[in-house]
C-alpha positions in Angstrom: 3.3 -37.9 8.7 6.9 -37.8 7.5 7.6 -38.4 4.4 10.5 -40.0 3.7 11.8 -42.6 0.9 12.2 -46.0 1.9 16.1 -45.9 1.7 15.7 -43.0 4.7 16.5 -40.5 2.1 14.1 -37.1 1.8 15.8 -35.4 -1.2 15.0 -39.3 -3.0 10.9 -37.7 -3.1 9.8 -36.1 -5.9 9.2 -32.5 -5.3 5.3 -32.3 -5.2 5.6 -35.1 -2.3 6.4 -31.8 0.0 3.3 -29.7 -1.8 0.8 -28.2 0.7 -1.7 -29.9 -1.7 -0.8 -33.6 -1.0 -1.0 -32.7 3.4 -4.3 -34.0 4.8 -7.1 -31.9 3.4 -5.2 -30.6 0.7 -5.0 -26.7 1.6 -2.6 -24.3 1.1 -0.2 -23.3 4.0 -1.6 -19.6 5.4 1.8 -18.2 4.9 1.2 -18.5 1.3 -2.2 -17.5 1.1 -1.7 -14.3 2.5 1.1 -13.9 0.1 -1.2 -14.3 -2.6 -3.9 -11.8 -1.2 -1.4 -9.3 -0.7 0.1 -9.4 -4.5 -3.4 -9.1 -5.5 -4.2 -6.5 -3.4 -1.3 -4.6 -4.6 -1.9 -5.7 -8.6 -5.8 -4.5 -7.7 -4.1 -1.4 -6.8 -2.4 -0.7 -9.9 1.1 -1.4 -8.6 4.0 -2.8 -11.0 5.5 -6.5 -11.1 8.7 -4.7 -9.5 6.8 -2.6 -7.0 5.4 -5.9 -5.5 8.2 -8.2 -5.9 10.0 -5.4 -3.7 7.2 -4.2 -1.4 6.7 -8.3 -0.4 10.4 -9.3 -1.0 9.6 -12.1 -3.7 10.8 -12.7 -7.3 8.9 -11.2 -10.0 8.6 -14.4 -11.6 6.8 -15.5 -8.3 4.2 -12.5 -8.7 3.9 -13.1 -12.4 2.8 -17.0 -11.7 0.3 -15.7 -9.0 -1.5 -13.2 -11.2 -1.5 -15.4 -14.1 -2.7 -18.1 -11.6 -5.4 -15.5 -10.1 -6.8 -14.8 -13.9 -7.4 -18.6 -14.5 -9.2 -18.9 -11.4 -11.4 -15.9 -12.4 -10.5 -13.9 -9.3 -11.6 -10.1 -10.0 -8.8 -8.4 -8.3 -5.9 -10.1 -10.9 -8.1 -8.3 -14.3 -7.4 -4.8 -14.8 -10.0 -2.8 -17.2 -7.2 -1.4 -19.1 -3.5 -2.4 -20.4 -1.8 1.5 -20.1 -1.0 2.3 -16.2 -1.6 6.1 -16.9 -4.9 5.5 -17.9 -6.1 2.9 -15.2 -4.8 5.5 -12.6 -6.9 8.3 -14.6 -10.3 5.8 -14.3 -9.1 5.7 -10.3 -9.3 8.9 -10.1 -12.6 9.6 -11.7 -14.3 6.9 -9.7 -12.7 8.6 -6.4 -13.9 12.3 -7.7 -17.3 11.0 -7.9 -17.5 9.2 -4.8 -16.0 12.0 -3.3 -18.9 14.7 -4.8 -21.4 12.2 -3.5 -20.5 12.3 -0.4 -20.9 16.1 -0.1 -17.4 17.6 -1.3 -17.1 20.6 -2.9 -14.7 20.6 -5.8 -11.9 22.6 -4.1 -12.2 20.4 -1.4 -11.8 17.0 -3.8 -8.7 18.8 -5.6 -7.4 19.3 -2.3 -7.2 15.9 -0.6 -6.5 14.8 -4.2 -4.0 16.6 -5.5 -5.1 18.1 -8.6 -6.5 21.4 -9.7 -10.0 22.8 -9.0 -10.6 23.2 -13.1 -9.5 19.2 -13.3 -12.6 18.2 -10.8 -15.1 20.6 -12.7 -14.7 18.6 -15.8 -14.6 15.6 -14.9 -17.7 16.3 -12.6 -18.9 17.7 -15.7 -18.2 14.4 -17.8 -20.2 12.5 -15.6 -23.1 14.2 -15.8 
């Protein structure tokens, strides 16, 4: 289906004629799906606007929209348990410490493959009871 206005002119069309939403079954083109899945992957990941306007090439206003789209939509990936970046990577970490201990590790080990000191684990191991 081409869609055209009647005097044979495309740009004549309003611009949601050409929306992915107005093709047969009304679905979004893949390309821009996985667009979407990859900022939120990234924005999941506690990755700036910046980082993933320059990781995927895009404007930041376009990874802005699709976050803010992502939170009306209710998606669990765009909502991020706190506002500060240092301390959203600080919860990361204390999730991955624990997983980490459960799976066997021994706290020099976990500081290890994370980075951090031995004394760092211990507390934190000792936080969580």
């Amino acid at each position: 289906m081409k869609l055209t206005h009647r005097s044979g002119n495309r740009a004549s069309l309003p611009f949601h004629a050409f929306s992915s939403f107005n093709k047969p079954g009304g679905r979004v083109h893949p390309r821009v799906a996985r667009t979407r899945n990859r900022i939120l992957d990234l924005w999941e990941g506690m990755a700036s606007y910046a980082t993933i306007a320059d990781e995927l090439n895009i404007s930041i206003s376009t990874v802005v929209d699709c976050i803010a789209r992502a939170k009306r939509l209710k998606d669990p990936r765009a909502n991020r348990p706190f506002r500060h970046r240092k301390i959203q990577i600080a919860e990361k970490r204390r999730r991955e410490i624990r997983r980490l201990h459960a799976d066997g590790y021994r706290p020099r080990e976990i500081a290890k493959q994370l980075g951090i000191s031995k004394r760092l684990v211990l507390l934190r191991l000792r936080e969580a009871g």
